[in-house]
C-alpha positions as semicolon CSV with decimal commas, in nm:
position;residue;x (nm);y (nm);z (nm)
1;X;16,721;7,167;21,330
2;X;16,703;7,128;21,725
3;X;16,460;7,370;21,853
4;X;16,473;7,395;22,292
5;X;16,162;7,157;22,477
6;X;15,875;7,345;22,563
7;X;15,795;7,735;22,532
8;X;15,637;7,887;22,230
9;X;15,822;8,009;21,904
10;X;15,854;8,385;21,951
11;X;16,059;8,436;21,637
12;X;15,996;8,224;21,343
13;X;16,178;8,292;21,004
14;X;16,050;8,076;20,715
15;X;16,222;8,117;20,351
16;X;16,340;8,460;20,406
17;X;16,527;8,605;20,119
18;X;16,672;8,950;20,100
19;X;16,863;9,144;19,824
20;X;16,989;9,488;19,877
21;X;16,869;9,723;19,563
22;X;16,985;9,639;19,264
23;X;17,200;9,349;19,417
24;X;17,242;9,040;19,149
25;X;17,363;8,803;19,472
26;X;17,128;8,757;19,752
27;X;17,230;8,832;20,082
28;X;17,026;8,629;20,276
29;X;16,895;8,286;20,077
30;X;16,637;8,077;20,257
31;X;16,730;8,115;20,581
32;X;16,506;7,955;20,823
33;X;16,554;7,898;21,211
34;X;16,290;7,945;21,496
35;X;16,358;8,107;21,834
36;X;16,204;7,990;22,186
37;X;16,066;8,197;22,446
38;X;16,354;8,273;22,722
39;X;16,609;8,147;22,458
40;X;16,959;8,313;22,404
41;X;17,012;8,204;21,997
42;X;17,346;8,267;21,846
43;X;17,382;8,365;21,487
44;X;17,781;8,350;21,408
45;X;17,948;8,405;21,114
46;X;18,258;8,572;20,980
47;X;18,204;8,984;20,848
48;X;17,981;9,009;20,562
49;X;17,777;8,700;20,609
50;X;17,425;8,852;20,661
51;X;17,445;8,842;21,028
52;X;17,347;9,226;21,043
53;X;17,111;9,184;20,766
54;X;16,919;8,919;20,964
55;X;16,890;9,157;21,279
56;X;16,781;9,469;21,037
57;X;16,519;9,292;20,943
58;X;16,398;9,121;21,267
59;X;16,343;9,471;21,394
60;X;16,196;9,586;21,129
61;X;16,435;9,866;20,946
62;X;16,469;9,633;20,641
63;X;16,119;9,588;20,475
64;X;16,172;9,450;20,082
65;X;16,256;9,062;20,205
66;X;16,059;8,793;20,072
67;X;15,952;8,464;20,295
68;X;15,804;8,504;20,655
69;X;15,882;8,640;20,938
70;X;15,686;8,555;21,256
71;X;15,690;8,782;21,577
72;X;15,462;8,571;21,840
73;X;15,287;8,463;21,560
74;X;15,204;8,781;21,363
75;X;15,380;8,855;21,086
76;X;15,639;9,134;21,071
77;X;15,529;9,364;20,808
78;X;15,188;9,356;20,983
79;X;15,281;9,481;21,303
80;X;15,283;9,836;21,473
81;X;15,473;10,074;21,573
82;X;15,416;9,963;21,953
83;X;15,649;9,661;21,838
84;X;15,905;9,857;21,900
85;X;15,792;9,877;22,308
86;X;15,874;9,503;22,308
87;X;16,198;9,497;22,159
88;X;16,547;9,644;22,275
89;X;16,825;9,639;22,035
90;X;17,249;9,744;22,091
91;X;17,406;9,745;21,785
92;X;17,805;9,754;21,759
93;X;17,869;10,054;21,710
94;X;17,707;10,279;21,979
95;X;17,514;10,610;21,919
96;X;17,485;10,845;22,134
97;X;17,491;11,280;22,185
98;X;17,849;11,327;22,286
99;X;17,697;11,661;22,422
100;X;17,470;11,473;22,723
101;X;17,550;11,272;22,988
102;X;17,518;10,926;23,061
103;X;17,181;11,018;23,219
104;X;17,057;11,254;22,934
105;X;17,095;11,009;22,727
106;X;16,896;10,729;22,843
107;X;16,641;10,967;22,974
108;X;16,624;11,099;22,603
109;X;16,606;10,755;22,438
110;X;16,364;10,599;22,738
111;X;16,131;10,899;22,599
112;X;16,070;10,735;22,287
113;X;15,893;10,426;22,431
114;X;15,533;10,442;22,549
115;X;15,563;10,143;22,774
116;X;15,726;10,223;23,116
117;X;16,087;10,277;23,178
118;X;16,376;10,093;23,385
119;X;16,532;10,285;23,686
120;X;16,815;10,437;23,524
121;X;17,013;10,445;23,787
122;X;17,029;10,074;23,866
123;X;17,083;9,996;23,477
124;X;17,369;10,219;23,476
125;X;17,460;10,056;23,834
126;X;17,448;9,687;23,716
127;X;17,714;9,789;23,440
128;X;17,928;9,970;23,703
129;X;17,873;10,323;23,529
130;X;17,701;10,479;23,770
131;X;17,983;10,709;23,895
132;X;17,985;10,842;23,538
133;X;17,634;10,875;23,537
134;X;17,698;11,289;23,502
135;X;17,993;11,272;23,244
136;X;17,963;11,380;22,905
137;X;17,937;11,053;22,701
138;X;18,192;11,235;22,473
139;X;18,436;11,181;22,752
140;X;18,352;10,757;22,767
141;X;18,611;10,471;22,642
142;X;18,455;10,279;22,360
143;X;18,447;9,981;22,698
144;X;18,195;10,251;22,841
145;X;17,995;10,328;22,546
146;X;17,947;9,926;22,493
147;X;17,835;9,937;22,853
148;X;17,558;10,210;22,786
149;X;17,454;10,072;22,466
150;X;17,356;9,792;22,688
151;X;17,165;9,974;22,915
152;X;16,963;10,177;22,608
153;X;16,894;9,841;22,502
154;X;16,731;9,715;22,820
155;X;16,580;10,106;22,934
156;X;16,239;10,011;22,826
157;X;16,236;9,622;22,981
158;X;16,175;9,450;22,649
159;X;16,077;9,129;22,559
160;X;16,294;9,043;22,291
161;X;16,684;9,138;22,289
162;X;16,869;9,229;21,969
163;X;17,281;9,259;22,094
164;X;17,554;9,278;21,811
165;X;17,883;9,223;21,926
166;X;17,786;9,289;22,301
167;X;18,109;9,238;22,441
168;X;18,341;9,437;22,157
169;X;18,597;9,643;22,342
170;X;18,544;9,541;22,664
171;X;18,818;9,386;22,937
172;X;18,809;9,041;23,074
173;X;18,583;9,202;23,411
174;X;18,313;9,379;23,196
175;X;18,260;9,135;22,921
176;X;18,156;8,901;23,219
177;X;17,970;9,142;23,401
178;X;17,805;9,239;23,038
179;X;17,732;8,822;22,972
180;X;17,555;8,784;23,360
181;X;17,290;9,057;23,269
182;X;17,248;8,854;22,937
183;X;17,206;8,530;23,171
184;X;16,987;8,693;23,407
185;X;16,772;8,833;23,094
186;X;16,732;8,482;22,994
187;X;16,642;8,386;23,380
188;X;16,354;8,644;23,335
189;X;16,212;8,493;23,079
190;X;16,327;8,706;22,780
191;X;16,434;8,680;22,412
192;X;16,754;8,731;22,344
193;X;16,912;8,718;21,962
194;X;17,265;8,758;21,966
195;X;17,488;8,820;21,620
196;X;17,858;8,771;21,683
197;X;18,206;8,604;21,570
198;X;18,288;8,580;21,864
199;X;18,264;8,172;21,964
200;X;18,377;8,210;22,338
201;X;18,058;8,403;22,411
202;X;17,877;8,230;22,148
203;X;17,991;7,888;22,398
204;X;17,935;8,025;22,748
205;X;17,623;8,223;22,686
206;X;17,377;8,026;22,366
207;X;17,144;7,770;22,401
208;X;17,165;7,765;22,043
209;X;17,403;7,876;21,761
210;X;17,315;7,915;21,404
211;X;17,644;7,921;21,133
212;X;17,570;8,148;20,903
213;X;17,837;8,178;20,585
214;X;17,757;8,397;20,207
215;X;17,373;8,431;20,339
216;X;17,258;8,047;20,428
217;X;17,246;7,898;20,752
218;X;17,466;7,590;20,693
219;X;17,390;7,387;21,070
220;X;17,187;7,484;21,384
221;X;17,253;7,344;21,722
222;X;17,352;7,393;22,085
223;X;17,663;7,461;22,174
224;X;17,695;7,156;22,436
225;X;17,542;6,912;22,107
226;X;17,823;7,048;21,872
227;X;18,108;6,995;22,115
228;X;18,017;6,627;22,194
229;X;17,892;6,487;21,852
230;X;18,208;6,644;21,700
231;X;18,505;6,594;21,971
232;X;18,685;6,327;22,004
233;X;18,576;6,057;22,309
234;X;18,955;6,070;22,447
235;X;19,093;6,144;22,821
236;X;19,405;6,316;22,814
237;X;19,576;6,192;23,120
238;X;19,945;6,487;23,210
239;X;20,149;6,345;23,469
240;X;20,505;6,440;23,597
241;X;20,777;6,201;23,476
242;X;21,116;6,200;23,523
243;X;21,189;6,562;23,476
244;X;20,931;6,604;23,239
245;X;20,564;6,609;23,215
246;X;20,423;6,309;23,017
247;X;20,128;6,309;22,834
248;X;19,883;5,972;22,813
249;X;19,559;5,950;22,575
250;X;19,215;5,681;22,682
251;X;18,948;5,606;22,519
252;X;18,642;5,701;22,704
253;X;18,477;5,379;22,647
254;X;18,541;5,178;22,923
255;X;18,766;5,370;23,109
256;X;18,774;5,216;23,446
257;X;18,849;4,904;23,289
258;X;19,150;5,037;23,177
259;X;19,426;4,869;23,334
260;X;19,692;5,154;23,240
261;X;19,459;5,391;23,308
262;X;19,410;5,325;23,678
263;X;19,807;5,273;23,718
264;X;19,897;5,610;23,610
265;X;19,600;5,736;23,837
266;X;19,728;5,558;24,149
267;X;20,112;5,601;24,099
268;X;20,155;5,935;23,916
269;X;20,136;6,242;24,037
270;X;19,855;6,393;23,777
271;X;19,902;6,751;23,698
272;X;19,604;6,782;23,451
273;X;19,312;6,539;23,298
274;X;19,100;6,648;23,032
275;X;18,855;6,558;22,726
276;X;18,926;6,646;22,388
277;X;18,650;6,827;22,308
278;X;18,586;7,022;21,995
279;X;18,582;7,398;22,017
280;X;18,287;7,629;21,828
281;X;18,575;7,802;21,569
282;X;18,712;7,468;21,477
283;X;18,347;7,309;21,431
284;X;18,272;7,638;21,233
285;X;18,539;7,613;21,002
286;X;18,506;7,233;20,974
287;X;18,145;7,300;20,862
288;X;18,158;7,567;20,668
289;X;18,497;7,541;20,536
290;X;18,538;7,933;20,641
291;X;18,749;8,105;20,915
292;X;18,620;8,368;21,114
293;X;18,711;8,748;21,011
């Protein structure tokens, strides 16, 4: 395992097991994976794979596992309820009174907390809602209800960030706008655990990415790691020909040197040049032998 330089473990899972009752086939089987301070960790995995089962238990609504579970140290099961002050969690499917507002029901679930609140109004602001900050959330999209669900998550400026699917639903101009507040998060100095099967986010957003496939953790690494130990070391050189566009493959090793190389730079004119590096989903399946679902 690659854990990130520096910073203290804030979650640390060692050997943890978990059935469901009466279950012959575990759903989790020593899983193990530590998580920095002001890290963003990806746990991906196709439906079913214990992703959800993972987060249920990191905040604490699944008790009977067996192994450890470390929050700053302390374990889990001995922790109290003011845990929950330090943790925000947006699961992917939101849940909210269709009956109150957008307001009512932050204001409602910022109640809950004994630590001190975030200004609604610039969480709702920051996930350009705050127009709709009076509407029935009865009335939202499924895009606006992922939006909210974000900003429940966040209402009581936690520590440690539990987002499932945090992008589901949402256009091309949200999902960024939803993956900067992540980023910033991590700027802060937070926690974030994110559970998805989604790769792009998993590859713009997560210093690291566990695979996770039938309840075992089959690699852990970054993203950046992944993409260059499994790619192939080739430039990909597209150039207009004679009518058509012509496609040229280098080695990386010793490129300048290449003789052909530096004639098709100097005498073509080069539409594209690029590396062919590996993406997440094909690393995934090559791993794990499993598509994403």
């Amino acid at each position: 395992m690659v854990y990130l330089r520096g910073g203290s473990s804030v979650i640390s899972v060692n050997n943890l097991n978990f059935s469901y009752s009466r279950a012959k086939v575990k759903t989790l089987k020593d899983i193990n994976f530590n998580i920095k301070r002001g890290e963003i960790f990806g746990f991906l995995g196709p439906s079913g794979s214990g992703k959800s089962t993972t987060q249920k238990i990191l905040i604490g609504t699944l008790k009977n596992y067996y192994g450890s579970v470390k929050i700053d140290n302390k374990e889990l099961k001995k922790l109290k309820k003011d845990y929950y002050n330090k943790i925000g969690v947006a699961f992917e499917s939101p849940n909210f009174y269709s009956k109150f507002t957008a307001v009512e029901n932050l204001n409602f679930f910022g109640s809950l907390f004994s630590s001190d609140i975030s200004d609604i109004d610039i969480l709702l602001e920051s996930v350009n809602l705050l127009e709709y900050k009076n509407m029935r959330v009865g009335q939202f999209s499924k895009g606006m209800k992922m939006r909210l669900n974000l900003c429940r998550a966040l209402i009581n400026n936690p520590d440690i960030i539990f987002l499932d699917e945090p992008t589901s639903g949402l256009d091309p101009v949200n999902a960024k706008r939803v993956k900067d507040i992540i980023l910033q998060k991590k700027s802060e100095g937070k926690t974030v655990f994110l559970t998805t099967h989604n790769m792009n986010v998993a590859d713009e957003i997560c210093d690291r990415v566990a695979f996770l496939v039938d309840g075992e953790i089959k690699l852990i690494d970054s993203p950046r790691q992944l993409k260059l130990s499994r790619g192939n070391k080739n430039v990909v050189v597209e150039y207009k020909g004679d009518d058509i566009v012509e496609t040229k493959q280098y080695s990386m090793d010793q490129l300048l040197d290449n003789q052909d190389f530096q004639r098709v730079m100097r005498t073509k004119d080069v539409e594209r040049i690029y590396t062919q590096e590996a993406s997440l989903e094909s690393i995934f399946i090559e791993v794990t032998g499993r598509e994403l679902t």
